[in-house]
NUPADO-40855 format. One line per field, with one value per residue (C-alpha): residue number from 1; residue in three letters; chain; x, y, z. Coordinates in nm, 4 decimals, decimal comma, m for minus. Example, Ala and Ser with C-alpha at 12.3 -4.5 7.8 and 13.67 -1.06 7.14 Angstrom:
2
num c(1 | 2) $
residu c(ALA | SER) $
chaine c(A | A) $
x c(1,2300 | 1,3670) $
y c(m0,4500 | m0,1060) $
z c(0,7800 | 0,7140) $
% end
This chain:
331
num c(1 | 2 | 3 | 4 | 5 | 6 | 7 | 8 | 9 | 10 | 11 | 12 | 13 | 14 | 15 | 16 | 17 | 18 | 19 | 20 | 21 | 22 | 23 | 24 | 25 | 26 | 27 | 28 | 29 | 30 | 31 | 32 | 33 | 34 | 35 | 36 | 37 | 38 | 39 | 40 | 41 | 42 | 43 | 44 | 45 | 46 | 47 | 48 | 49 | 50 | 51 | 52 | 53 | 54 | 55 | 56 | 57 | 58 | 59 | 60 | 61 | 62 | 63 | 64 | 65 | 66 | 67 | 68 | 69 | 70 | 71 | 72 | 73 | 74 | 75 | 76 | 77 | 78 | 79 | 80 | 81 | 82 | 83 | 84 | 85 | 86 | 87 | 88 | 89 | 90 | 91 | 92 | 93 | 94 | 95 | 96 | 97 | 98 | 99 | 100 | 101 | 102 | 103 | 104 | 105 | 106 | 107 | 108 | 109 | 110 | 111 | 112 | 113 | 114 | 115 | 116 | 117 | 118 | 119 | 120 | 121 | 122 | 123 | 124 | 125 | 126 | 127 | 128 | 129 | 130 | 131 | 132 | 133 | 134 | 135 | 136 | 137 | 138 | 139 | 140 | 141 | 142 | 143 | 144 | 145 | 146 | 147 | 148 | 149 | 150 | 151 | 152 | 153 | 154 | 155 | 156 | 157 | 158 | 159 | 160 | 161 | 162 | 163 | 164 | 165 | 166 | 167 | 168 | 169 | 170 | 171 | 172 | 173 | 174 | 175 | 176 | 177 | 178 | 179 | 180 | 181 | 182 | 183 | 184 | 185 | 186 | 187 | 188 | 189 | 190 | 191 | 192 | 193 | 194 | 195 | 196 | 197 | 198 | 199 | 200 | 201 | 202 | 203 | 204 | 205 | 206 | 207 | 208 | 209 | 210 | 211 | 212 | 213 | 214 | 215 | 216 | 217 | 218 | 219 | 220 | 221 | 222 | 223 | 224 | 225 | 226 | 227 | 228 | 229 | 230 | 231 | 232 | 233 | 234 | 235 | 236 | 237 | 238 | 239 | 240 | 241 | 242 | 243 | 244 | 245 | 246 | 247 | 248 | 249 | 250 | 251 | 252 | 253 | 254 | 255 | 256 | 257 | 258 | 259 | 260 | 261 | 262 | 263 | 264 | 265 | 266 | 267 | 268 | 269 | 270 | 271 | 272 | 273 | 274 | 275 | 276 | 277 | 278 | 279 | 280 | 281 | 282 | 283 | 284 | 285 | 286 | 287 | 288 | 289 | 290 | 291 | 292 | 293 | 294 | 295 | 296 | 297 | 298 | 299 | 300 | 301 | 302 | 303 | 304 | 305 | 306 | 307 | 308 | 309 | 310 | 311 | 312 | 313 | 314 | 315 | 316 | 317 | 318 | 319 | 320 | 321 | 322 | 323 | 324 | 325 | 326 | 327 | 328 | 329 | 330 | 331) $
residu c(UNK | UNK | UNK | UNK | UNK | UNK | UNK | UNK | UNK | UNK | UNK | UNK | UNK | UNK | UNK | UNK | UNK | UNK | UNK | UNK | UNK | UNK | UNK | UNK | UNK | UNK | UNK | UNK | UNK | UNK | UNK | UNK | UNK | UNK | UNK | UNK | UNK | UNK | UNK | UNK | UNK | UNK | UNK | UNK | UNK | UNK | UNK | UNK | UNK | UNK | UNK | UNK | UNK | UNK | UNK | UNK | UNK | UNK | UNK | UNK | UNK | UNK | UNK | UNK | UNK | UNK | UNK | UNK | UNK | UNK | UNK | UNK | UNK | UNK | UNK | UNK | UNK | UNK | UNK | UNK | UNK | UNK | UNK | UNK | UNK | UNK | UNK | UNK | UNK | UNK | UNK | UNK | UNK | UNK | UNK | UNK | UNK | UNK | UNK | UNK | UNK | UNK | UNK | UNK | UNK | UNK | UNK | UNK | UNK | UNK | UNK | UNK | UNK | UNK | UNK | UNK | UNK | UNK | UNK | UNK | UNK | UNK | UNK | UNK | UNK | UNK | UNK | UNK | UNK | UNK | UNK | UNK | UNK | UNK | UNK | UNK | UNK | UNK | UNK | UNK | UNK | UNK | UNK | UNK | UNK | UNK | UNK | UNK | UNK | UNK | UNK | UNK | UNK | UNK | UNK | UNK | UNK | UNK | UNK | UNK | UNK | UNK | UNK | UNK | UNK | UNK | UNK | UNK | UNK | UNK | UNK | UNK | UNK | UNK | UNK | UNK | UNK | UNK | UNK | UNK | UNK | UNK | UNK | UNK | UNK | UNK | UNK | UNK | UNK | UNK | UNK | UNK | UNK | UNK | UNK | UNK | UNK | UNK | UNK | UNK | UNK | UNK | UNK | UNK | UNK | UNK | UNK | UNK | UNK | UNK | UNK | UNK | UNK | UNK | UNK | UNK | UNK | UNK | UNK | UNK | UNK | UNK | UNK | UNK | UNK | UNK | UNK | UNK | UNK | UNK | UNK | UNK | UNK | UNK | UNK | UNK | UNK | UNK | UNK | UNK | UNK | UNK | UNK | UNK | UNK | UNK | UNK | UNK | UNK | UNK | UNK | UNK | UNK | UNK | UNK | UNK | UNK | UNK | UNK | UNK | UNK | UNK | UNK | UNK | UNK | UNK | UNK | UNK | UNK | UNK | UNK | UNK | UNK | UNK | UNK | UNK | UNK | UNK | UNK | UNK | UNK | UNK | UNK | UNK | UNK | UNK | UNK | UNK | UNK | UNK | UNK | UNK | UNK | UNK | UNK | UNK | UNK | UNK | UNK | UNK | UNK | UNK | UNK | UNK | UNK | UNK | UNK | UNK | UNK | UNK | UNK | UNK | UNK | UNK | UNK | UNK | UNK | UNK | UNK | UNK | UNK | UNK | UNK | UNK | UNK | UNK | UNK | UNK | UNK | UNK | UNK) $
chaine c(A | A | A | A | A | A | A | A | A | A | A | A | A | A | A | A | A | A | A | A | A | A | A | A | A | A | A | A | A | A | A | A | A | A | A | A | A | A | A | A | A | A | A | A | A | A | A | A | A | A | A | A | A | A | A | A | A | A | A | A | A | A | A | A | A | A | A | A | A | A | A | A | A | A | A | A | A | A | A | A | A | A | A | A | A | A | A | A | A | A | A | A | A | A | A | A | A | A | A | A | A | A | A | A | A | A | A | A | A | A | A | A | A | A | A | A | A | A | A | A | A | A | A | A | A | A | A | A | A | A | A | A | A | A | A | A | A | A | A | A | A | A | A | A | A | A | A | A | A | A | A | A | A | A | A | A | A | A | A | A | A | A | A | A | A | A | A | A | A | A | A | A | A | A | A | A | A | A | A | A | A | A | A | A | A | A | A | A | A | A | A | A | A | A | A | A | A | A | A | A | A | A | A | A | A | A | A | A | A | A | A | A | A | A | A | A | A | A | A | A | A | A | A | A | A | A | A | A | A | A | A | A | A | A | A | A | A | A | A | A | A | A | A | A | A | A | A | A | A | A | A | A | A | A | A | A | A | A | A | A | A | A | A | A | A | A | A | A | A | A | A | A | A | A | A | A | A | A | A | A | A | A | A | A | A | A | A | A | A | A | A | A | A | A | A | A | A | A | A | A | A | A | A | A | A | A | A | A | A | A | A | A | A | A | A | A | A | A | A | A | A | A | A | A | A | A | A | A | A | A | A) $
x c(10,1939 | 10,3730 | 10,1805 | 10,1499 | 10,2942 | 9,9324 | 9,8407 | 10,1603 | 10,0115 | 9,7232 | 9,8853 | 10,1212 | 9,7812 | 9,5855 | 9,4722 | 9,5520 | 9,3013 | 9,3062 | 9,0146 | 9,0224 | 8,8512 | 8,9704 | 8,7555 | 9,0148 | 8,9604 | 8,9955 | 9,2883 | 9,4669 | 9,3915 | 9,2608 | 9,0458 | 8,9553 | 8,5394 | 8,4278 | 8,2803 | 8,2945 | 8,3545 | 8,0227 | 7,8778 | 8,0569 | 7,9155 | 7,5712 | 7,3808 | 7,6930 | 7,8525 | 7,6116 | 7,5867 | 7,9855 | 8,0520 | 7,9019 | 7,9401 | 8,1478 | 8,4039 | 8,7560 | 8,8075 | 9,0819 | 9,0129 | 9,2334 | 9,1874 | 9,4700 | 9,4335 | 9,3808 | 9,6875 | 9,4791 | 9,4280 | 9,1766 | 9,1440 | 8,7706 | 8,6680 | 8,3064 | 8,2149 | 8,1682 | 8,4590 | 8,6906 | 8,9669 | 9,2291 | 9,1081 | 9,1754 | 9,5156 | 9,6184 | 9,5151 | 9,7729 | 10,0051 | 9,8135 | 9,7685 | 10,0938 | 10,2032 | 9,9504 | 10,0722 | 10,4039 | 10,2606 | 10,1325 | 10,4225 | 10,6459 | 10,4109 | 10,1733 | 10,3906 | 10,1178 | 10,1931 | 10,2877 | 9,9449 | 9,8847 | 9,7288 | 9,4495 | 9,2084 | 8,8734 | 8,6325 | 8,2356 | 8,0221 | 8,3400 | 8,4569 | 8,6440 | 8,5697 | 8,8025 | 8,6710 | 8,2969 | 8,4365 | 8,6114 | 8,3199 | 8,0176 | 7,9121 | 7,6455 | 7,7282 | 7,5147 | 7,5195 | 7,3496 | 7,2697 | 7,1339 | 6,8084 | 6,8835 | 7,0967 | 6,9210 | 7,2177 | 7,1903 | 7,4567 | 7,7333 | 7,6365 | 7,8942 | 7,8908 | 7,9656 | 7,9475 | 7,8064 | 7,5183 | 7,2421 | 7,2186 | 6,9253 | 6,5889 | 6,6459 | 6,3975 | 6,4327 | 6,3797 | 6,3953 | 6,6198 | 6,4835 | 6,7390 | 6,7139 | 6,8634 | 7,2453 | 7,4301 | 7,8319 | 7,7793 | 7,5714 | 7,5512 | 7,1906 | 6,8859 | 7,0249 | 6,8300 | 6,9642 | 6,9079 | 6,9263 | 7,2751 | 7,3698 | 7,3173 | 7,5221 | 7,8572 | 7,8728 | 8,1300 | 8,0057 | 8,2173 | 7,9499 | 7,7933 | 8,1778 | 8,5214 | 8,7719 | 8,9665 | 8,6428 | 8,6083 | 8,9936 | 8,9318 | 8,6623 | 8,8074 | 9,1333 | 8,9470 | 8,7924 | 8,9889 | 9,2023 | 9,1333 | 9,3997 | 9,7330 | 9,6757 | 9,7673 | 9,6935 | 9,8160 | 9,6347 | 9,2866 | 9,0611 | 8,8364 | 8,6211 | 8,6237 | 8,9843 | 9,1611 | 9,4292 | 9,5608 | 9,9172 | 10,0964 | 10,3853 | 10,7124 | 10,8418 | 11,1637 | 11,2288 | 11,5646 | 11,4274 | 11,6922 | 11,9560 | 11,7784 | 11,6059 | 11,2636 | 11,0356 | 10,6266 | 10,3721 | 10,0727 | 9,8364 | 9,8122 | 9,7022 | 9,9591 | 10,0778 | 10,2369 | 10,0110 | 10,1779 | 10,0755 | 10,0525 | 9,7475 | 9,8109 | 9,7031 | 9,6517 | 9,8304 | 9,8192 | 9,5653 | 9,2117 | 8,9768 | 8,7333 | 8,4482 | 8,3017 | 7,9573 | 7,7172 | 7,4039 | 7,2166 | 7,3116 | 7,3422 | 7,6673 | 8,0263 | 8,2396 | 8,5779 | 8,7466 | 9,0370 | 9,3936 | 9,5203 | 9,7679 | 9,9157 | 10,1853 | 10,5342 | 10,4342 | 10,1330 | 10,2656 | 10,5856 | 10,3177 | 10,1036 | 10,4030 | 10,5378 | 10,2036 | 10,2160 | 10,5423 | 10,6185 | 10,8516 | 11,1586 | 11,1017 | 11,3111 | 11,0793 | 11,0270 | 11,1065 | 11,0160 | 10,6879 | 10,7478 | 10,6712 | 10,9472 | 10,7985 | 10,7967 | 11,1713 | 11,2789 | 11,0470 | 11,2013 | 11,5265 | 11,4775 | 11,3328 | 11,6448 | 11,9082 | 12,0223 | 12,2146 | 11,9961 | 12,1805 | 11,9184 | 12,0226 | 11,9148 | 11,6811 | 11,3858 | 11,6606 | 11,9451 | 11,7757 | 11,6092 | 12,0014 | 12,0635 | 11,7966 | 11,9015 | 12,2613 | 12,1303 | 11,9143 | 12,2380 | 12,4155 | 12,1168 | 12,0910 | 12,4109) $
y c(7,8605 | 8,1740 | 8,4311 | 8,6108 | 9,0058 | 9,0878 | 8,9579 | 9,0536 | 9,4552 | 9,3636 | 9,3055 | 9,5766 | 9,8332 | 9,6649 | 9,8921 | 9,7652 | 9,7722 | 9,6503 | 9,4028 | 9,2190 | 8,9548 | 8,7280 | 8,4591 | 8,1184 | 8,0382 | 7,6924 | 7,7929 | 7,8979 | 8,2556 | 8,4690 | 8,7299 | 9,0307 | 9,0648 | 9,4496 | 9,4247 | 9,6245 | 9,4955 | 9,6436 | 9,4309 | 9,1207 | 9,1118 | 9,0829 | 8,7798 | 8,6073 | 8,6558 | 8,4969 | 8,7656 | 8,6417 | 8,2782 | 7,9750 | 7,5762 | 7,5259 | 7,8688 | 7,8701 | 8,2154 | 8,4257 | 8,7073 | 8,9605 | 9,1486 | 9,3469 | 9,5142 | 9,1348 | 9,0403 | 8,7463 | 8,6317 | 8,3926 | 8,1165 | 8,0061 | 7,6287 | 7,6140 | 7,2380 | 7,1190 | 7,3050 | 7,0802 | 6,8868 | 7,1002 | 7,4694 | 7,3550 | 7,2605 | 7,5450 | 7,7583 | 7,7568 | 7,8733 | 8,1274 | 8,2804 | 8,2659 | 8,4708 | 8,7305 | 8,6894 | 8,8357 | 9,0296 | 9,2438 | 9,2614 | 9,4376 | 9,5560 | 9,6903 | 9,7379 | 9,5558 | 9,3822 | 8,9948 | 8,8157 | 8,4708 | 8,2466 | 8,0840 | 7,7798 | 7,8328 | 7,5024 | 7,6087 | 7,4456 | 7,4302 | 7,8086 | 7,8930 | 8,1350 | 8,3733 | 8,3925 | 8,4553 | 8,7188 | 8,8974 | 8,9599 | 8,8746 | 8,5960 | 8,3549 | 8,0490 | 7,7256 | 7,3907 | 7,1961 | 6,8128 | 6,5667 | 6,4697 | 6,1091 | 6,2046 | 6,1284 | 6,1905 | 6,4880 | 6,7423 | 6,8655 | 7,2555 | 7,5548 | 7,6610 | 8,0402 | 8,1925 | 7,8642 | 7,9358 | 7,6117 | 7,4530 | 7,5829 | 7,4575 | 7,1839 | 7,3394 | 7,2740 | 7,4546 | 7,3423 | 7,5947 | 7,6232 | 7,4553 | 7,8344 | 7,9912 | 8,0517 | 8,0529 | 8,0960 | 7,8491 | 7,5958 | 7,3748 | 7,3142 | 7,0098 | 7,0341 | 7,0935 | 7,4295 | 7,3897 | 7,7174 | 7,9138 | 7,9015 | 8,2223 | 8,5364 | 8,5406 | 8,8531 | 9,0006 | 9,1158 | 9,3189 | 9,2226 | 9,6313 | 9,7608 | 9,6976 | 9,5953 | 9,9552 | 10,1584 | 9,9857 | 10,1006 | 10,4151 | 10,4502 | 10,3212 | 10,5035 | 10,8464 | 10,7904 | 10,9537 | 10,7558 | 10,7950 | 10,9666 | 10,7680 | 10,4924 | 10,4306 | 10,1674 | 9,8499 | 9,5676 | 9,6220 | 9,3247 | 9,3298 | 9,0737 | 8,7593 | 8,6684 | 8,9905 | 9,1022 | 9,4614 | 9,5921 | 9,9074 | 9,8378 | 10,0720 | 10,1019 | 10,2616 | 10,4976 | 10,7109 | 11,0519 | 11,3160 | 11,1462 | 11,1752 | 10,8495 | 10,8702 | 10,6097 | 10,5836 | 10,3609 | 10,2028 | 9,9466 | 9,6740 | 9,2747 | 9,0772 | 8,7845 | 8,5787 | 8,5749 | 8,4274 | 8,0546 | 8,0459 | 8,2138 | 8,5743 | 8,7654 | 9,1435 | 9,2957 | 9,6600 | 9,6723 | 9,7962 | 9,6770 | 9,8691 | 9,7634 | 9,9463 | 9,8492 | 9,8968 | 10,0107 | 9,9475 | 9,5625 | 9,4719 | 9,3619 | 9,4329 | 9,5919 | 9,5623 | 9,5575 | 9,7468 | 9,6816 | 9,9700 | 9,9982 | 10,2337 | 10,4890 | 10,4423 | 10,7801 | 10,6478 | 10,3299 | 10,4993 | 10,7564 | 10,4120 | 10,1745 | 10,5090 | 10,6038 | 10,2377 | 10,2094 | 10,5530 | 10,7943 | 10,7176 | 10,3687 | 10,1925 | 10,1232 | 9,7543 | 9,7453 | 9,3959 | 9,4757 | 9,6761 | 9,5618 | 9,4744 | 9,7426 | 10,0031 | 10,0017 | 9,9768 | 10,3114 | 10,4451 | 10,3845 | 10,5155 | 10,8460 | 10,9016 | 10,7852 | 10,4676 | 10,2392 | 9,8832 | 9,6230 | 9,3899 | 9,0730 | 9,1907 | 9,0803 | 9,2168 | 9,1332 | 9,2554 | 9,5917 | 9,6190 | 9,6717 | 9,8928 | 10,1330 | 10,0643 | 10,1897 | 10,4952 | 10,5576 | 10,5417 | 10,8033 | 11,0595 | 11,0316 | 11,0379) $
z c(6,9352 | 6,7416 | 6,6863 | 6,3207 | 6,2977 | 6,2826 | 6,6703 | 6,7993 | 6,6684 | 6,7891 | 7,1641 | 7,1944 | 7,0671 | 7,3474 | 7,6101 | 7,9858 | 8,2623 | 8,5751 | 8,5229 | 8,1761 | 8,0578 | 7,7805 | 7,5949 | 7,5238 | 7,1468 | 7,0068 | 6,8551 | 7,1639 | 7,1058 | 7,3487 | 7,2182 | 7,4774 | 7,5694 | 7,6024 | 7,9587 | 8,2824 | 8,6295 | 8,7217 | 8,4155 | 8,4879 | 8,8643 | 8,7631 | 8,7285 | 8,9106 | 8,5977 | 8,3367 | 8,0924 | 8,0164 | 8,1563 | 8,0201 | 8,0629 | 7,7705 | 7,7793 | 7,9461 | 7,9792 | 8,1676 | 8,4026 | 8,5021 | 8,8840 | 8,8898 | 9,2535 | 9,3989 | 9,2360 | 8,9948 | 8,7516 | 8,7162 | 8,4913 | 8,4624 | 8,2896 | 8,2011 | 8,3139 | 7,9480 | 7,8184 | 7,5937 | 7,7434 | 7,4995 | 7,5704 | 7,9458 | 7,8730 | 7,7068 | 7,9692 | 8,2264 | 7,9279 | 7,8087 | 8,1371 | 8,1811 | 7,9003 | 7,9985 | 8,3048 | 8,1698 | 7,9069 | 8,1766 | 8,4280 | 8,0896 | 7,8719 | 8,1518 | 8,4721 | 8,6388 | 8,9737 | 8,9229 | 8,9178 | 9,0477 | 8,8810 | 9,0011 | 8,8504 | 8,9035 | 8,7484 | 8,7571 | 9,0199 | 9,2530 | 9,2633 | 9,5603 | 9,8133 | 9,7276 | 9,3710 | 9,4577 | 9,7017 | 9,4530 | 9,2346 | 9,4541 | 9,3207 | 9,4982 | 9,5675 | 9,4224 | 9,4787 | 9,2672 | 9,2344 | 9,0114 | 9,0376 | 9,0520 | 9,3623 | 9,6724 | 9,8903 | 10,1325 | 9,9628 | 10,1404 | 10,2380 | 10,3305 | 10,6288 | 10,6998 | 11,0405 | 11,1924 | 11,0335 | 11,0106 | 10,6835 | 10,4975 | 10,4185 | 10,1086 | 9,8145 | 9,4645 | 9,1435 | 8,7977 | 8,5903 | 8,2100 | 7,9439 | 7,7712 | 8,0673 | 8,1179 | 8,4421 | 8,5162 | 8,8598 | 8,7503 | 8,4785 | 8,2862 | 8,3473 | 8,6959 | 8,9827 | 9,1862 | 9,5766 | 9,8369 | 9,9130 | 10,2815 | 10,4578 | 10,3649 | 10,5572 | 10,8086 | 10,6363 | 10,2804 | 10,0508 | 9,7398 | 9,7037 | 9,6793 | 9,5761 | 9,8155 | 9,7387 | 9,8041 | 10,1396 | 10,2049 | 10,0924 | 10,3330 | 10,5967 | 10,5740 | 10,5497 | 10,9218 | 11,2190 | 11,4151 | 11,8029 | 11,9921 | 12,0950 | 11,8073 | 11,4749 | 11,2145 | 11,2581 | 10,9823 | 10,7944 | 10,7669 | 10,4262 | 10,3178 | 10,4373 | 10,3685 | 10,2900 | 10,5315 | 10,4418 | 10,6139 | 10,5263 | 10,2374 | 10,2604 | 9,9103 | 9,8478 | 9,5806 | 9,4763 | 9,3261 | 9,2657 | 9,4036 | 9,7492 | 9,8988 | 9,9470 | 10,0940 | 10,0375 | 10,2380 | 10,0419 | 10,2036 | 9,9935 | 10,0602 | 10,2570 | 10,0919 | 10,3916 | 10,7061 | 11,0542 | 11,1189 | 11,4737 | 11,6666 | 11,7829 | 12,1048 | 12,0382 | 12,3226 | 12,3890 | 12,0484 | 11,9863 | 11,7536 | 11,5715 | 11,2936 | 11,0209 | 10,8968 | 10,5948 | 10,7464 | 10,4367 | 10,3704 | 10,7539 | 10,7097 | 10,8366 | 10,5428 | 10,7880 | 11,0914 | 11,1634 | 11,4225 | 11,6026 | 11,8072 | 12,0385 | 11,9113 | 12,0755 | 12,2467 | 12,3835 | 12,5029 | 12,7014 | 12,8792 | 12,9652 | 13,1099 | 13,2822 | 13,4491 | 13,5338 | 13,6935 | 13,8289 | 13,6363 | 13,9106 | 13,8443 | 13,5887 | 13,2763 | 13,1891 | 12,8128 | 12,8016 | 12,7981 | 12,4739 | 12,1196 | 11,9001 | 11,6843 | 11,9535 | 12,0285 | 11,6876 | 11,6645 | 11,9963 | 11,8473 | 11,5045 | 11,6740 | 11,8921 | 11,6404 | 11,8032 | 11,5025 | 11,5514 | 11,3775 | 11,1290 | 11,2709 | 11,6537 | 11,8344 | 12,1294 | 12,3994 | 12,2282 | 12,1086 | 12,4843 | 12,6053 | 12,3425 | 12,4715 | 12,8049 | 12,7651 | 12,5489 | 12,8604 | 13,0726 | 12,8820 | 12,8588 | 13,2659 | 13,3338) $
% end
């Protein structure tokens, strides 16, 4: 589809935000709806979604955007989506500077997790009412599957998770991790601004029920000078095999008023902290056992008394590297 001089003006004079919605046209236009996030959240999204819309949504500091089919929505408007969202998708990365959204497909009555999360949606599950079969439930925190009820929904009413003349049975229990009253970057903010106990530092943030948050080193060149910035931001590849947190503390932060957990923070122990521990340990005449050092500690250790770590070594190659610098300051 080209589009005339007059959308193309229309584009470039469109103001950015990091949540958008967009309404999918027949025509393979997308035309922008004047809505908050705030807005958007209530209802689970009604006052905006409906059975037969395709719409787009932007969440710029999840790094999504969403592409939402109403469950009646014609076959077409579906697939034109994926394209459209894809030229957003680039329309924001140049036009914007945004952060390169993924795209994610989100059909009504099966929206995944991570969508309701992002917004606070309640999940539904409906079933027809010829449907005698017990329905499947989600299960969050092992909790039992509710009490089966039912209750007829009026033809009149509108609803982004469940389609109409259907009967709507109860959600499972809310998950113990809730991020519905707040955004994701509130929570962060409010975590970050709480005092760290003494000898540890930050390691990973846990928001939500799926959002892991690490610290991000970007690297900028401002007056000819290097200069590097940390931002915590989501991490996009998470380690497949099980972990043991070693030598880490965990600590939760809760929202008194819901009753729910808003996050759990890793922190570890500073390189400082860790040396004072294995040396206390050990003795001070004793040799220290580096092996019982992080990766991340003696790359600190190292970087703090100017030893040269080559990228491609690794934990026993920089463990004799400390060694011999340990050598030559005892010597």
């Amino acid at each position: 589809m080209y589009l005339t001089n007059s959308q193309k003006k229309n584009k470039m004079s469109d103001t950015y935000s990091t949540f958008m919605i967009y309404e999918l046209k027949n025509t393979g236009e997308r035309e922008r709806l004047n809505i908050t996030e705030q807005e958007f959240r209530q209802n689970n999204g009604s006052k905006v979604l409906n059975d037969s819309q395709v719409a787009l949504i932007v969440k710029e500091d999840l790094r999504r955007i969403y592409i939402w089919n109403g469950a009646t929505s014609p076959v077409r408007k579906k697939f034109i989506a994926s394209r459209v969202a894809t030229e957003l998708q680039q329309e924001l990365i140049f036009s914007a500077k945004f952060h390169r959204c993924k795209i994610v497909s989100v059909d009504q009555g099966d929206e995944p997790q991570e969508f309701l999360n992002a917004f606070g949606f309640k999940p539904q599950i409906t079933a027809k009412e010829e449907d005698n079969k017990q329905p499947q439930f989600a299960i969050l925190n092992n909790s039992p599957p509710p009490i089966k009820t039912q209750k007829v929904v009026p033809q009149t009413q509108k609803s982004s998770l469940y389609t109409k003349n259907k009967q709507v049975l109860t959600k499972p229990s809310k998950s113990l991790i809730d991020t519905t009253s707040i955004s994701q970057k509130e929570i962060l903010t409010k975590v970050l601004s709480v005092k760290l106990p003494d000898d540890y530092k930050r390691a990973h943030i846990l928001i939500g029920n799926n959002t892991l948050y690490g610290i991000i080193i970007k690297k900028a060149e401002i007056f000819g000078k290097p200069v590097e910035e940390t931002e915590w931001e989501p991490l996009k590849k998470l380690p497949k095999e099980v972990i043991e947190l070693e030598g880490h503390k965990l600590r939760v932060h809760f929202n008194n008023e819901n009753n729910t957990i808003e996050a759990i923070e890793v922190l570890e122990m500073t390189t400082t902290a860790t040396q004072k521990k294995i040396e206390k340990e050990v003795g001070k005449k004793q040799e220290i056992d580096y092996n019982k050092w992080t990766v991340n500690h003696l790359k600190e250790y190292c970087a703090k008394n100017n030893i040269n770590v080559p990228s491609s070594y690794r934990k026993a190659q920089i463990i004799e590297l400390v060694k011999k610098f340990d050598i030559s300051q005892n010597s």
